[in-house]
C-alpha positions as CSV (number, residue, x, y, z in Angstrom):
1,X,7.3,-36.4,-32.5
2,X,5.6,-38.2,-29.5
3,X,7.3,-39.2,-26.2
4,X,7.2,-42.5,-25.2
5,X,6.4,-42.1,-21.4
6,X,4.1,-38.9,-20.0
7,X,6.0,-36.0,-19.8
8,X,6.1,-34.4,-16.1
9,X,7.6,-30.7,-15.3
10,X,9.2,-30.2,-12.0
11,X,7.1,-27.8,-10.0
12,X,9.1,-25.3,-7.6
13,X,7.2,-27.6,-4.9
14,X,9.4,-31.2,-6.1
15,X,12.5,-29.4,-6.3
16,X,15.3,-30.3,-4.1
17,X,17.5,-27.2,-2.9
18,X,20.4,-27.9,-5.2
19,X,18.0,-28.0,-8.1
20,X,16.5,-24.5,-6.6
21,X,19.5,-22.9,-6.6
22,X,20.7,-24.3,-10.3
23,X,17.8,-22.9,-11.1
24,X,18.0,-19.5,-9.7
25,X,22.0,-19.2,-10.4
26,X,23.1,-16.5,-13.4
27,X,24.9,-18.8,-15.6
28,X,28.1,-17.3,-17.4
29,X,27.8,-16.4,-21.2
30,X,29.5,-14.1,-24.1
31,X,28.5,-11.2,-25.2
32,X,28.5,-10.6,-29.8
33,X,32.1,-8.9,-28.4
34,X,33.5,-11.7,-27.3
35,X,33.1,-10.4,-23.6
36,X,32.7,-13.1,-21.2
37,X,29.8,-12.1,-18.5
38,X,29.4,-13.8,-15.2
39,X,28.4,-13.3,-11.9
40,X,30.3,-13.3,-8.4
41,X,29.4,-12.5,-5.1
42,X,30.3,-9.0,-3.8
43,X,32.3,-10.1,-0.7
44,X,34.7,-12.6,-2.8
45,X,37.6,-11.3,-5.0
46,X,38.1,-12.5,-8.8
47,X,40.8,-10.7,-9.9
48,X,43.0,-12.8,-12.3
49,X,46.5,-13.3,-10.4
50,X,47.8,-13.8,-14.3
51,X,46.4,-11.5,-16.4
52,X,44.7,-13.3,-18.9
53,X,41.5,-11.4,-18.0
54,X,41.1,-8.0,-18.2
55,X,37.8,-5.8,-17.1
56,X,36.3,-4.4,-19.9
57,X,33.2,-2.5,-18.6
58,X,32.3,-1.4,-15.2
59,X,30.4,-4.3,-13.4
60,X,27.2,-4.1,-12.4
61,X,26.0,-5.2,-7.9
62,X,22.8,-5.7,-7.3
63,X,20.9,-7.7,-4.9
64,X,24.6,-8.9,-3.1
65,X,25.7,-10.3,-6.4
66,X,28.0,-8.3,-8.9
67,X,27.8,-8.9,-12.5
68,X,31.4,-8.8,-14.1
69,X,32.1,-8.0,-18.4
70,X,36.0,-9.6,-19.0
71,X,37.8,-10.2,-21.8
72,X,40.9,-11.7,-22.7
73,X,44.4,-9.5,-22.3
74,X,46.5,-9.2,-25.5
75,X,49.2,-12.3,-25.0
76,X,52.9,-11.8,-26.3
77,X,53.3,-15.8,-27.8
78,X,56.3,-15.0,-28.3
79,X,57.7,-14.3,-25.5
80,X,55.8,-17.7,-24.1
81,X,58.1,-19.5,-26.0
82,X,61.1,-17.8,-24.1
């Protein structure tokens, strides 16, 4: 397959500072365990105020970042329905 127009990369020179720090950013994923991983900074708190989130490793700081494993806390439907 061809492109119609000339293709052009952005070079780190063209970038605007949003774009930079897209760029740079850890963007969140899951792990085969179905364990969410994402990144925070170390001076803000994440803890979930409901519980649907539960730590399931020990995180990881380096570099003024801290790199979190969650998963998802057992839910009683049940007693949702109450």
């Amino acid at each position: 397959m061809q492109w119609p127009y000339a293709k052009k990369p952005k070079a780190d020179d063209t970038m605007i500072e949003t774009d930079k720090a897209y760029h740079a950013s850890f963007k969140p994923g899951w792990a085969p365990d179905a364990t969410l991983i994402y990144a925070t900074d170390t001076t803000s708190s994440t803890k979930s105020q409901d519980g649907v989130l539960i730590d399931v490793r020990t995180p990881l700081t380096t570099g003024g970042k801290e790199v979190k494993f969650v998963g998802f806390a057992s839910i009683n439907v049940s007693a949702c329905n109450q």
